[in-house]
LOFIKE-528967 format. One line per field, with one value per residue (C-alpha): y, x, z; chain. Coordinates in steps of 0.05 Angstrom, whole numbers, padded with zeros to 5 digits. Last residue first. Example, Ala and Ser with C-alpha at 12.3 -4.5 7.8 and 13.67 -1.06 7.14 Angstrom:
# LOFIKE-528967
py <- -00021, -00090;
px <- 00273, 00246;
pz <- 00143, 00156;
chain <- A, A;
END
This chain:
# LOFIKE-528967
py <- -00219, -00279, -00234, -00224, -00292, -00318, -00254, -00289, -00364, -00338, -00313, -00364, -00418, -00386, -00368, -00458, -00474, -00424, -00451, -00516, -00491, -00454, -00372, -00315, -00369, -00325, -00383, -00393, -00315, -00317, -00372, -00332, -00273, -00304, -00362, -00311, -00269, -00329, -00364, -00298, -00298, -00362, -00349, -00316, -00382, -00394, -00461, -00472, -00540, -00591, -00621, -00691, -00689, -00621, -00646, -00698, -00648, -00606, -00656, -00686, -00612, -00599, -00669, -00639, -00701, -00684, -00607, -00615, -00666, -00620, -00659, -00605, -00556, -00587, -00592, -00523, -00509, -00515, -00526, -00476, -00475, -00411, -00412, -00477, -00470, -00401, -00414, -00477, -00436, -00383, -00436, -00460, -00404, -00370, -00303, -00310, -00325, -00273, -00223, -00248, -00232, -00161, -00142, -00171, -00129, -00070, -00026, -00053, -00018, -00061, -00063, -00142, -00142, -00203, -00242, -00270, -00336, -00368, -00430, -00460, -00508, -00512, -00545, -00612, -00656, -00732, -00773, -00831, -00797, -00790, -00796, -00730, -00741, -00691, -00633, -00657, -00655, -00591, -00598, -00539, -00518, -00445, -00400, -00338, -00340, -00417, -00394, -00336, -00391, -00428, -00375, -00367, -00440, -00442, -00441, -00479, -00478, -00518, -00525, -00454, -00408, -00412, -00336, -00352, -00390, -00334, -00291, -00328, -00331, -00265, -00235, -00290, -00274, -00305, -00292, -00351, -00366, -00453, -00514, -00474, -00535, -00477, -00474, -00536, -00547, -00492, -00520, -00586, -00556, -00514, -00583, -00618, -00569, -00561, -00639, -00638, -00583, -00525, -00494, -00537, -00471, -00468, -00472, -00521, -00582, -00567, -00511, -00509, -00580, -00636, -00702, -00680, -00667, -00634, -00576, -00581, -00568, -00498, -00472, -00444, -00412, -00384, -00332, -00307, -00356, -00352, -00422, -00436, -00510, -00538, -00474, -00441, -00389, -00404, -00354, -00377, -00359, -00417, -00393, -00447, -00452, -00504, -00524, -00592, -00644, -00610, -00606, -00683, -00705, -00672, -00707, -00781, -00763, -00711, -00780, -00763, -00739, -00709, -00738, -00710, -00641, -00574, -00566, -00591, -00536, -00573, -00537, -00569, -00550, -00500, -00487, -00442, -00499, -00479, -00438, -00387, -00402, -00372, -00343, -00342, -00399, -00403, -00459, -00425, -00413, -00450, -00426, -00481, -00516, -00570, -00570, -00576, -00530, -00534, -00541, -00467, -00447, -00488, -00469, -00401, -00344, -00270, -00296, -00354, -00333, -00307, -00231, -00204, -00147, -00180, -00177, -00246, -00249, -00212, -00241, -00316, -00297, -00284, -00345, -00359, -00332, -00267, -00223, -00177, -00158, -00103, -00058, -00008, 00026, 00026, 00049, -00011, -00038, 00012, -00002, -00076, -00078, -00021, -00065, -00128, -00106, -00062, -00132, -00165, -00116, -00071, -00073, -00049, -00074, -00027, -00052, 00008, -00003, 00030, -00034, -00083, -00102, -00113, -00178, -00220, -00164, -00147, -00207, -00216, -00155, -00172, -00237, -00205, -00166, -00221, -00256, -00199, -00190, -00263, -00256, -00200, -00231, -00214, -00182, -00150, -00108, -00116, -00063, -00056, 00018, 00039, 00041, 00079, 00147, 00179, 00247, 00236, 00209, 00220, 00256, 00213, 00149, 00166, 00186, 00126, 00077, 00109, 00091, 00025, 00005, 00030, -00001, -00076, -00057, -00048, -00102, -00152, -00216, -00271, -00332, -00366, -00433, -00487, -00511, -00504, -00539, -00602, -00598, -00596, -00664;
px <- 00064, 00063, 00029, -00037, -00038, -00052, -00094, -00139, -00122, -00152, -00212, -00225, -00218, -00248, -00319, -00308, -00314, -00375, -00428, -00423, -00425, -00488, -00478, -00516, -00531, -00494, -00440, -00438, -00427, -00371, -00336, -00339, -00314, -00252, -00227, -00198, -00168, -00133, -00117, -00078, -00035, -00019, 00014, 00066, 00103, 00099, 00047, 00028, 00044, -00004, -00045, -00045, 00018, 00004, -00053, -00013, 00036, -00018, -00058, 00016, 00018, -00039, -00013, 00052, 00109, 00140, 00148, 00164, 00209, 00256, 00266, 00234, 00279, 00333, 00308, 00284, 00230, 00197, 00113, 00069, 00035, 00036, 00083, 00112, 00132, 00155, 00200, 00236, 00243, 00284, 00327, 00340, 00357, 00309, 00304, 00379, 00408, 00363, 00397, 00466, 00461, 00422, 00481, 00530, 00504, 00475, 00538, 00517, 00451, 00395, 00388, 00378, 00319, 00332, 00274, 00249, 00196, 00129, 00135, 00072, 00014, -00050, -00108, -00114, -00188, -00174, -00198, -00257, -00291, -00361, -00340, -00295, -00245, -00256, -00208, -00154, -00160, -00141, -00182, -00200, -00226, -00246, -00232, -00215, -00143, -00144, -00190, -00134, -00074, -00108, -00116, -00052, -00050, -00112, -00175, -00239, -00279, -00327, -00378, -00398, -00432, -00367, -00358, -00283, -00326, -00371, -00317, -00266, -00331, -00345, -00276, -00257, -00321, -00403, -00462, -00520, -00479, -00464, -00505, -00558, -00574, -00559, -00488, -00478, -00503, -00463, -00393, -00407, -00427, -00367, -00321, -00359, -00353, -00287, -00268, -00310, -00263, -00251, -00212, -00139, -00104, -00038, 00026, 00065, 00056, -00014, -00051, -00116, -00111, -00170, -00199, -00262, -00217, -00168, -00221, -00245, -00178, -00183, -00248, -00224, -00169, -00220, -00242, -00310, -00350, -00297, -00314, -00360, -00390, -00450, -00482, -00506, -00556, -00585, -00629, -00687, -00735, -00740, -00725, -00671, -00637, -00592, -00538, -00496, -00542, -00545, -00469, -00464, -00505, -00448, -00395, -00420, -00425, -00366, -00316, -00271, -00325, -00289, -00320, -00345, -00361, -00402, -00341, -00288, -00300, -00267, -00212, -00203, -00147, -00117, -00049, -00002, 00044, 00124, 00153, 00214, 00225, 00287, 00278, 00292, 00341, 00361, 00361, 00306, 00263, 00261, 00229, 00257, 00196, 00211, 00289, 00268, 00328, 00392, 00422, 00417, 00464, 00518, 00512, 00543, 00500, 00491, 00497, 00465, 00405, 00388, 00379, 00301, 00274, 00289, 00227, 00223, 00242, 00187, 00135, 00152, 00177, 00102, 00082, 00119, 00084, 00108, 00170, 00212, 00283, 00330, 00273, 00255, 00303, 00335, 00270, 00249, 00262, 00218, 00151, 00153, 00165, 00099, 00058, 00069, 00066, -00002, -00033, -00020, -00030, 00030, 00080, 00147, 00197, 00257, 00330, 00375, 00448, 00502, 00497, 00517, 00580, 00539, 00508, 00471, 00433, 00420, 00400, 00353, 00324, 00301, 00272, 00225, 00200, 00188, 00156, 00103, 00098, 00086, 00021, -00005, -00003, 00061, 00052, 00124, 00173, 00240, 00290, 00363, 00390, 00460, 00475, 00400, 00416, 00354, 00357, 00403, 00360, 00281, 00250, 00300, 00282, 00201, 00212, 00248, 00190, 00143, 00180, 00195, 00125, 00093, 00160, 00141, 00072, 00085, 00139, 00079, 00116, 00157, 00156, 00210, 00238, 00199, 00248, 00190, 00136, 00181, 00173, 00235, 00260;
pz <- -00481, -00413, -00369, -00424, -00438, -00363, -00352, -00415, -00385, -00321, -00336, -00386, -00335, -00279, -00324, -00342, -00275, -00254, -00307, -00279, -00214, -00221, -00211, -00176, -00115, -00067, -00057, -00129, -00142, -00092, -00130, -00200, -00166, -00139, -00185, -00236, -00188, -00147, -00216, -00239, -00169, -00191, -00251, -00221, -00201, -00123, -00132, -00069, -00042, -00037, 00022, 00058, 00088, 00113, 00139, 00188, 00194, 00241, 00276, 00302, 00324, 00350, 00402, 00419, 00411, 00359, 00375, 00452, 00429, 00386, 00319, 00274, 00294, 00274, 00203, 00203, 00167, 00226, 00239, 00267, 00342, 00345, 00415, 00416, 00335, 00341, 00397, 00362, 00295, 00343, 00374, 00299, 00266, 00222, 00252, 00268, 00209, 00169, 00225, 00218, 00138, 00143, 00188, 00145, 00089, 00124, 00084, 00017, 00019, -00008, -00076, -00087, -00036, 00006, 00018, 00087, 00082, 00100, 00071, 00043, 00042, 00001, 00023, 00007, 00019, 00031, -00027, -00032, -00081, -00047, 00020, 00008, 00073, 00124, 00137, 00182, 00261, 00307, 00370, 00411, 00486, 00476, 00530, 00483, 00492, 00466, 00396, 00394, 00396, 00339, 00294, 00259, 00259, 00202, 00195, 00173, 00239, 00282, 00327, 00323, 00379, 00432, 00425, 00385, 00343, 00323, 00316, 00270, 00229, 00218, 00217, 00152, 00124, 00125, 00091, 00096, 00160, 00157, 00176, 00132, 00080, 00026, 00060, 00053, -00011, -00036, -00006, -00048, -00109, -00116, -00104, -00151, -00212, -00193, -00198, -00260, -00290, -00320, -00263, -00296, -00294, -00341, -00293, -00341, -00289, -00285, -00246, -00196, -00176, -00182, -00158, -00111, -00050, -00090, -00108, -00042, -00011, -00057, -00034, 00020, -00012, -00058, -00011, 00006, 00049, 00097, 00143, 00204, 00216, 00261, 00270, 00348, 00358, 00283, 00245, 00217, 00268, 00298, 00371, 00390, 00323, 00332, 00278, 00314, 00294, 00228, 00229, 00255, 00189, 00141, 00175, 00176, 00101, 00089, 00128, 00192, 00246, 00301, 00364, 00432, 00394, 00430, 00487, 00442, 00393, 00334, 00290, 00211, 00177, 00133, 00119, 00127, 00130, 00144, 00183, 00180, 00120, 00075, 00015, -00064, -00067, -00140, -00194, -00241, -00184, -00109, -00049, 00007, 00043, 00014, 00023, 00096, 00121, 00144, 00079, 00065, 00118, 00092, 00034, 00055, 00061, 00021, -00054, -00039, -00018, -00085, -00088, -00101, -00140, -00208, -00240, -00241, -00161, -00136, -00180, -00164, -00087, -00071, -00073, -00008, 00044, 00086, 00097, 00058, 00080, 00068, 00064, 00004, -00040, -00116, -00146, -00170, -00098, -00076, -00119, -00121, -00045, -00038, -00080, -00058, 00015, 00012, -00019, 00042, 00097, 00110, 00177, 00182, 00232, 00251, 00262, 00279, 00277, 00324, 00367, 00307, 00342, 00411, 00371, 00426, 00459, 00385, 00369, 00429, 00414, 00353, 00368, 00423, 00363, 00323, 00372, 00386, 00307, 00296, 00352, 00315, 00245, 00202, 00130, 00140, 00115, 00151, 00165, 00173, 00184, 00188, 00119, 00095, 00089, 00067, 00032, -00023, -00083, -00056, -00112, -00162, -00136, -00126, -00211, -00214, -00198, -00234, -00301, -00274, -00256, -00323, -00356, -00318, -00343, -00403, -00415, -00383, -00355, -00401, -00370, -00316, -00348, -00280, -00226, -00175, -00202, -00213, -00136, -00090, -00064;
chain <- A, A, A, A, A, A, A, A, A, A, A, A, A, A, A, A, A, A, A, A, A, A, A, A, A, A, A, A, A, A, A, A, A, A, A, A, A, A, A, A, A, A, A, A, A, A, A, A, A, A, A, A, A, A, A, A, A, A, A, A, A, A, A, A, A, A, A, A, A, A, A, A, A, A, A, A, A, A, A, A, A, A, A, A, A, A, A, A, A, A, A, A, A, A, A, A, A, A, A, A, A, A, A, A, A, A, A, A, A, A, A, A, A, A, A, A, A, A, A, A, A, A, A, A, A, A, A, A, A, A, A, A, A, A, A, A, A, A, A, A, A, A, A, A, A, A, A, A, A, A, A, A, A, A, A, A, A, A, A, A, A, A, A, A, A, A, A, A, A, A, A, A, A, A, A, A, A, A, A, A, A, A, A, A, A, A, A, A, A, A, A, A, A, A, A, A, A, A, A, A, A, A, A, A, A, A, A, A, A, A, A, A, A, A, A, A, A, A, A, A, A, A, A, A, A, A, A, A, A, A, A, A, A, A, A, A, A, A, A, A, A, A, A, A, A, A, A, A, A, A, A, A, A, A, A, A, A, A, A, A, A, A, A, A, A, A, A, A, A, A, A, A, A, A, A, A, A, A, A, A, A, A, A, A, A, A, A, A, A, A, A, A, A, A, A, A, A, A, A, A, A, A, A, A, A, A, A, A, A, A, A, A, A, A, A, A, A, A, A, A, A, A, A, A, A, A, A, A, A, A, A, A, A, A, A, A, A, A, A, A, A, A, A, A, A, A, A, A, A, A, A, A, A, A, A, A, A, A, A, A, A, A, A, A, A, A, A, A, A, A, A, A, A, A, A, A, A, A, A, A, A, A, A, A, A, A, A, A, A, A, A, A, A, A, A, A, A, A, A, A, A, A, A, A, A, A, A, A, A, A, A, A, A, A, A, A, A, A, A, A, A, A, A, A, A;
END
């Protein structure tokens, strides 16, 4: 079953800015009309992390030792960071150029596809195709597939040093005592060698499980945020004690803490199974285990989950069609899905996939879809990207003790509603 979530009337977005966009958009088109001839060229924008981009690159030129008809094509990979991507897709494709594919998580797909960047998978594969897949993990607007997954998950769980922990607590209170076991600060100057729990201090999808943990969601059923809330109120109070009881850095980002564990000097970590292969590489001995259940409400913590998926960019050149086609097959065939899961550790969106025994049976992996089962799915409509800037400042300024929680929730709320508003002119 697909979320309600999913299947809701897309809103209105900002005329101005779509015309800002468009405006810009065709003065690139008309500076570049003629000079790039694009029909023997498929290529694939990307947010990939360094171990995806290996195996996507090995996937490549499988395909094309599998597919000698395409051998006059070029297939080029295109890397951007996160925000880079949005922009740059948004950009092109209003211009009548840009990739044939577009690659990363799924709440993307909301924006992209509103303002009409995207083609429905169904206009370039059969049915057939599309039933192959966990309909879940399927990105799904207004009756149209949007992407196909590659993975699903991107999720967050909770990664033991195995070496520093002989048992994963599974309760905050039996939890929150281990990290000050754990936090050891062998000269007393303050300053820990060695802290009970690591995390990114900076970025609200850390604080989302929390928020779920404590009885709340960032959206309802009509995409309106729900921040104002006791659940929120609990959840920011429950990451600032812990970090004011020092079992975690006083300051403290995704590069900070991913080191610190990787150097053996953390007993555990908030990430997700992008990192999991790195903590292996660097000689640490991990256990992936779900995020602690909140003693104090009884409920299991849920991060958010999603599909990482391609899109199809509606104006790419007609020639790469059945190129572009075979290639999206490929990258998220089965026997591809297979390698990607035994190699990152990440879970299939492909139902076949999913069944292969070295998958079921894999211990991180068992870790894995158990907290998937316990998180939420992303939202993908393009409200969401206005509850990540609303929730971000006012989250930091908790953590640095600028803000109280109670006076946090409700600064997220307005913040949001008033971009909220402002989209949906």
């Amino acid at each position: 079953m697909v979320p309600a979530m999913n299947k809701l009337p897309r809103p209105n977005i900002c005329r101005r800015s779509i015309f800002i966009l468009i405006v810009l958009s065709m003065i690139g088109g008309l500076l570049s009309c003629g000079r790039i001839d694009r029909s023997r060229s498929v290529i694939v924008w990307e947010q990939m992390d360094p171990q995806e981009q290996i195996f996507f690159d090995q996937h490549v030129a499988e395909f094309q030792l599998r597919h000698p008809e395409y051998a006059d094509f070029t297939i080029e990979r295109v890397h951007y960071r996160t925000e880079d991507l949005q922009t740059q897709f948004q950009t092109a494709a209003l211009a009548y150029g840009g990739p044939n594919l577009v690659y990363g998580p799924a709440d993307k797909i909301g924006p992209y596809s509103i303002m009409g960047l995207l083609m429905p998978v169904e206009e370039l594969l059969p049915q057939s195709e599309i039933d192959r897949f966990d309909q879940v993990a399927l990105p799904i607007l207004d009756g149209h597939v949007w992407g196909l997954p590659d993975q699903i998950g991107n999720h967050l769980t909770l990664v033991a040093n195995k070496g520093l922990v002989s048992e994963i607590a599974t309760d905050t209170d039996t939890w929150i005592k281990q990290l000050a076991e754990l936090t050891v600060d062998e000269d007393g100057d303050g300053r820990p060698e060695q802290y009970g729990l690591v995390f990114n201090l900076l970025e609200p999808f850390w604080l989302v499980p929390w928020l779920g943990g404590f009885g709340g969601w960032v959206m309802n059923d009509e995409s309106w945020p729900t921040l104002d809330s006791p659940a929120m109120v609990g959840a920011l109070t429950f990451l600032s004690d812990l970090k004011q009881s020092k079992v975690v850095p006083l300051e403290c980002d995704y590069p900070l803490a991913d080191t610190i564990f990787k150097e053996g000097r953390a007993a555990y970590i908030i990430n997700g199974p992008w990192s999991w292969e790195g903590y292996r590489s660097a000689g640490i001995d991990i256990q992936v285990a779900s995020i602690p259940l909140v003693s104090a409400t009884g409920l299991w913590p849920s991060p958010m989950t999603s599909a990482k998926c391609y899109s199809i960019n509606r104006y790419m050149d007609e020639a790469t069609r059945q190129c572009t086609a075979d290639l999206l097959k490929w990258l998220t065939g089965t026997e591809v899905q297979i390698a990607l899961a035994k190699g990152l550790s990440v879970q299939p969106s492909d139902l076949l996939a999913g069944q292969d025994p070295g998958i079921v049976n894999d211990e991180v992996q068992l870790a894995s879809r158990e907290q998937i089962a316990r998180g939420r799915l992303m939202p993908i409509v393009p409200e969401m990207r206005a509850v990540w800037d609303a929730m971000r400042p006012s989250y930091q300024s908790v953590m640095n003790g600028e803000l109280s929680p109670e006076d946090a929730a409700p600064a997220m709320q307005k913040r949001a509603t008033t971009m909220i508003e402002r989209m949906r002119e």
